[in-house]
C-alpha positions in Angstrom: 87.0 109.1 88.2 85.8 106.1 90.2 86.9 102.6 91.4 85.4 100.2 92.3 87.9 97.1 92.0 92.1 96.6 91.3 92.4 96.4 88.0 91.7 100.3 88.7 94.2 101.3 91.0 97.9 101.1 90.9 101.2 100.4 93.2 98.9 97.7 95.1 100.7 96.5 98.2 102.0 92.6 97.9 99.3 90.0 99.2 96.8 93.1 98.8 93.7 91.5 97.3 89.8 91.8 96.7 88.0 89.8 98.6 84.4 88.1 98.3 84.3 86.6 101.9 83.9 87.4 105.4 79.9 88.9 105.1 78.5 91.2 103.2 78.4 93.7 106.1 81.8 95.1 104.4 80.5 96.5 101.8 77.0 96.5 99.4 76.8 93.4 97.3 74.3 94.7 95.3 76.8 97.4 94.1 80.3 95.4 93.9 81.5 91.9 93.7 83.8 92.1 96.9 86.1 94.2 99.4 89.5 95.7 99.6 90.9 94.0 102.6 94.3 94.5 104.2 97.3 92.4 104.2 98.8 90.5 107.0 100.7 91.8 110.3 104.1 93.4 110.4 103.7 96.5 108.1 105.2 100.1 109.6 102.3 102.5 109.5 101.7 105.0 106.5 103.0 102.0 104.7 100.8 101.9 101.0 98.4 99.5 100.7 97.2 101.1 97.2 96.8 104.3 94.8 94.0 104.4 92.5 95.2 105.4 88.7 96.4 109.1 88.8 93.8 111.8 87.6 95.1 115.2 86.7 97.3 116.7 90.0 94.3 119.6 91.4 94.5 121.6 94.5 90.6 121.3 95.2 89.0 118.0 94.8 86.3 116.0 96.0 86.6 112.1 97.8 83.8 109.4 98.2 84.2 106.0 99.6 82.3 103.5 101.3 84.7 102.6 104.4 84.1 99.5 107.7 86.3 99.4 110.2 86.3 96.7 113.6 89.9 98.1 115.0 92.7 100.3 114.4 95.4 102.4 116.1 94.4 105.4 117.8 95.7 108.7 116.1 96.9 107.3 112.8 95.7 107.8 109.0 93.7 105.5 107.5 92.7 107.2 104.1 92.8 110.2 102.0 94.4 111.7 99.2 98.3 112.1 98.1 101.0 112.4 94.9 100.7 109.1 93.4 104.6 110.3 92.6 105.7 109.6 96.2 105.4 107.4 98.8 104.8 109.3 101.5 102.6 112.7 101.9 98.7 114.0 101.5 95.7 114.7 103.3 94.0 111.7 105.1 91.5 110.8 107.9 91.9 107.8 110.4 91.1 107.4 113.9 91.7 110.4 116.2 92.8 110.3 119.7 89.9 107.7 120.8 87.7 105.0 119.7 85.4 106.0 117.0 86.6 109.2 116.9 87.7 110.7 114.1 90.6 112.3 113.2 91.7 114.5 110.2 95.9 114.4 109.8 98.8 115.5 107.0 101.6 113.6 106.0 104.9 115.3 105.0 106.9 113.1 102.3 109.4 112.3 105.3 106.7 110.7 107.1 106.0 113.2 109.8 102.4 112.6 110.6 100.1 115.7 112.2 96.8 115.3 113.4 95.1 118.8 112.8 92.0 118.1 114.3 89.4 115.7 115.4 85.6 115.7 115.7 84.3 116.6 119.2 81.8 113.5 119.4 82.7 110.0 118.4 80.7 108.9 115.3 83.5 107.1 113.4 81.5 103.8 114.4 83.5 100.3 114.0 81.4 97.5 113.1 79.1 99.6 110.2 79.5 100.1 106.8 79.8 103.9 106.9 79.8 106.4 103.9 82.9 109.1 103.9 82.6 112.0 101.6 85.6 114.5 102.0 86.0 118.0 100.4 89.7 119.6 100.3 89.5 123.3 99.0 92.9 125.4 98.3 95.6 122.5 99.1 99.4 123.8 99.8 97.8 127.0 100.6 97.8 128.7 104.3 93.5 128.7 103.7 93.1 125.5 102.7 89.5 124.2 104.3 88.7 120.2 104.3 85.4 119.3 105.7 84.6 115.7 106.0 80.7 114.4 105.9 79.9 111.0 107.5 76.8 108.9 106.0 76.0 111.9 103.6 75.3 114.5 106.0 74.6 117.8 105.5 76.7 119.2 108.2 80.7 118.0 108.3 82.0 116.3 111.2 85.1 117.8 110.7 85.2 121.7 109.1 89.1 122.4 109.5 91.2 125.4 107.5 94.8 125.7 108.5 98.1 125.6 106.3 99.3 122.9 103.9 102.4 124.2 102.3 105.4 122.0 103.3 104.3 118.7 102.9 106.3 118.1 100.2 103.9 118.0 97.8 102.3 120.4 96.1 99.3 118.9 94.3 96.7 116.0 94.6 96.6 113.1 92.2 95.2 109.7 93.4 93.2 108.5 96.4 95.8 106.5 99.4 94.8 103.8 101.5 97.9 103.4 104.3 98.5 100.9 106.6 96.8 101.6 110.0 98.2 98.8 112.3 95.0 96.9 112.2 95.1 93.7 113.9 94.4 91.3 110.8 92.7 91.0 107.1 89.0 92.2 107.1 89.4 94.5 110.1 89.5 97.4 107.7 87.6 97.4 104.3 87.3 100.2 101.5 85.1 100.3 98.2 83.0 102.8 95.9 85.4 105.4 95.9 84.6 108.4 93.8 87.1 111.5 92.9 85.3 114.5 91.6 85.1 118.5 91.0 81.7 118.2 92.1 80.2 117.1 95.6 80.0 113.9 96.1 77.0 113.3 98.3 74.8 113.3 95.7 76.0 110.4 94.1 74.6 107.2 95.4 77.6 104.7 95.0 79.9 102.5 92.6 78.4 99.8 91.1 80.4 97.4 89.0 78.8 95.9 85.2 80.9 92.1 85.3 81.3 90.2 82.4 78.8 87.3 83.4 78.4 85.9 79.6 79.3 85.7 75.9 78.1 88.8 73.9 77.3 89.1 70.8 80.8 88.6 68.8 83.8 86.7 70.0 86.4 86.5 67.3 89.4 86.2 69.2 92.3 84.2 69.0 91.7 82.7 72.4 89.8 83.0 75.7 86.1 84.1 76.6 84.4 85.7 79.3 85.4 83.2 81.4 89.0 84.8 81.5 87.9 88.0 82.4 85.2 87.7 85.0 87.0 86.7 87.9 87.3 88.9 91.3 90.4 88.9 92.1 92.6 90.1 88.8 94.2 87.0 87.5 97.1 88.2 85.0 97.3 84.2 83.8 93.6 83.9 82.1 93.7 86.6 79.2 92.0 87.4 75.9 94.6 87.1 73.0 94.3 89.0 69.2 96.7 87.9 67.0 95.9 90.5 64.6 93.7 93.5 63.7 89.9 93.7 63.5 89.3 90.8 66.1 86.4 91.4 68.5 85.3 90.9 72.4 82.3 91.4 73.0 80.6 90.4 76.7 77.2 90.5 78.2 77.3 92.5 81.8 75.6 92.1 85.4 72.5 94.5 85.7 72.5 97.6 87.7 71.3 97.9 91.0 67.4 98.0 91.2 66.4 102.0 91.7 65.3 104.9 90.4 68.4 107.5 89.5 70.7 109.5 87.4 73.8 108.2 85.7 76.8 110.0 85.9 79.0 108.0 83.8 80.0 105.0 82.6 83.4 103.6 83.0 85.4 101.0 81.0 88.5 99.4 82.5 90.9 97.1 80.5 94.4 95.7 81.4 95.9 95.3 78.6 99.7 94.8 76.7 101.4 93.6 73.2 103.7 91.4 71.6 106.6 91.8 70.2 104.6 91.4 67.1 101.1 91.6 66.2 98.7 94.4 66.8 99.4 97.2 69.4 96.4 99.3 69.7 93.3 97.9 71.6 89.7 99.9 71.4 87.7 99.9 74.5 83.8 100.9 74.5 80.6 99.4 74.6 77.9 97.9 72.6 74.9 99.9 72.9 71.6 99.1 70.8 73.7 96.9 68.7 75.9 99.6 67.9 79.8 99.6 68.6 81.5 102.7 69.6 85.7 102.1 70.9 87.9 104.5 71.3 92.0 103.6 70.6 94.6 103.5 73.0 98.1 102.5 72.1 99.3 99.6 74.2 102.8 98.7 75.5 104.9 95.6 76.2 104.0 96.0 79.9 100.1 95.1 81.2 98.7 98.6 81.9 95.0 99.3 82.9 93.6 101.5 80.0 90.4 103.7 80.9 87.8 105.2 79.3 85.6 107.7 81.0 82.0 108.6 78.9 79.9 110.9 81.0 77.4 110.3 78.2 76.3 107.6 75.9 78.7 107.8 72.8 76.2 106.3 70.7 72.9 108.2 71.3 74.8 111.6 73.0 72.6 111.5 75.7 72.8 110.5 79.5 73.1 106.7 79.9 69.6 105.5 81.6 69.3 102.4 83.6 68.0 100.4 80.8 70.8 101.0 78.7 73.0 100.2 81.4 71.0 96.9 81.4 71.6 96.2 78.0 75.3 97.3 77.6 77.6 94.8 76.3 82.2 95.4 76.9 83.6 96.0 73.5 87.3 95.5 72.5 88.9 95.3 69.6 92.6 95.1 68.5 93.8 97.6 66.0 97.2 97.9 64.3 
């Protein structure tokens, strides 16, 4: 599972929003469009900003993000994982008891907050685009071991085992962003994050395929690329299929200039129906001028619909970076 922007996450905090300003120190351009900044002032700490769409609850799991920080209240969570079911409660690290130290804490669904441990230096640097990759083995155990790996290391800065039980919460579900008490938007930015059963240093990042033109087909009922390209999800501008068999197809950015290995390919859509008209929506890709969609059954209330292919559906092989290149978004309503 991966995110990248919020048309892919869920219970996003009010005035919560990506944002494409304030430098491109906050996160890699070259990989995605634009931050996850906080909202204003006056929020209670361990107060959501956002959950990422729920995976299947596990006990062991594997977290990836690209995290920058310039303030933020000593000995408080700032990010980690929790039960996308309740509002409190999970595993997270934040800053510890001192300035770029960090600091590994649980949350109990009554909001107790406990830090377990902290690092012994101080490389949770402010001002620098740092990568977090975080390993929880075992949760609501008494063993459960978390070790946490700063800009891909391969020893953790943190290696803690101690007792979960009791937090209220029993499995693992979604990545958490909480409020922190920073002093004001763009103190604190998060992208690329990755959820996996595998680790996660190997992977090199998110990046994110934008609709940036018309693709091959377009027989819609209304709207274009146009309505679907923008950073910051837009609910107003839409695609609209009156009936069954009408297509979307779009052209996409390119992938980041390199030399690696794909590990999947993700398509996102937000998505809902009419009271009449058709009520299944296919989302895939055009690869090679071939179309490959798989259904899912829409409801009256905008939903993001995902579709995970660790290989390419069309040649059964691992996506390369010139497919990637050439892949067109394919939709297409369905009765």
């Amino acid at each position: 599972m991966i995110a990248g922007e919020d048309i892919e996450f869920q219970n996003i905090l009010s005035g919560f929003l990506m944002y494409d300003s304030f430098g491109n120190q906050l996160w890699r351009s070259d990989y995605v469009r634009g931050r996850f900044a906080p909202p204003e002032l006056g929020l209670t700490p361990l107060t959501r900003y956002l959950d990422s769409i729920p995976i299947t609850p596990v006990t062991s799991v594997w977290l990836s993000c690209r995290f920058y920080m310039q303030d933020g209240v000593p000995n408080h969570s700032i990010l980690g994982m929790a039960d996308s079911t309740q509002e409190f409660g999970g595993i997270f690290i934040g800053k510890g008891s001192a300035n770029q130290k960090l600091g590994l804490f649980t949350v109990k669904t009554d909001q107790t907050e406990t830090r377990v441990t902290e690092e012994a230096g101080s490389t949770f640097l402010t001002n620098i685009l740092l990568r977090i990759d975080m390993q929880i083995t075992n949760f609501n155990s008494a063993s459960t071991n978390i070790k946490v790996y700063l800009n891909q290391n391969t020893t953790p800065t943190i290696n803690w085992t101690g007792n979960t039980t009791g937090l209220g919460i029993t499995a693992l579900d979604c990545f958490r962003w909480v409020h922190n008490d920073s002093v004001s938007p763009g103190r604190q930015a998060v992208t690329e994050i990755i959820l996996a059963d595998d680790d996660t240093r190997k992977y090199i990042g998110v990046p994110i395929l934008a609709c940036n033109a018309a693709g091959t087909t377009n027989t819609t009922d209304s709207g274009a690329y146009t309505d679907i390209n923008e950073i910051r999800l837009d609910d107003t501008n839409m695609l609209q299929f009156g009936f069954a068999g009408q297509i979307f197809e779009g052209n996409l950015t390119s992938a980041p200039a390199g030399n690696y290995n794909v590990r999947a390919v993700k398509v996102i859509a937000r998505a809902s129906k009419g009271d009449s008209g058709p009520g299944t929506l296919k989302i895939g890709i055009d690869s090679g001028g071939t179309d490959d969609g798989v259904s899912r059954v829409l409801t009256t209330v905008l939903t993001s619909y995902v579709r995970l292919m660790a290989t390419n559906p069309i040649t059964s092989g691992f996506f390369t970076i010139a497919e990637l290149n050439a892949l067109q978004l394919y939709l297409e309503s369905a009765a």
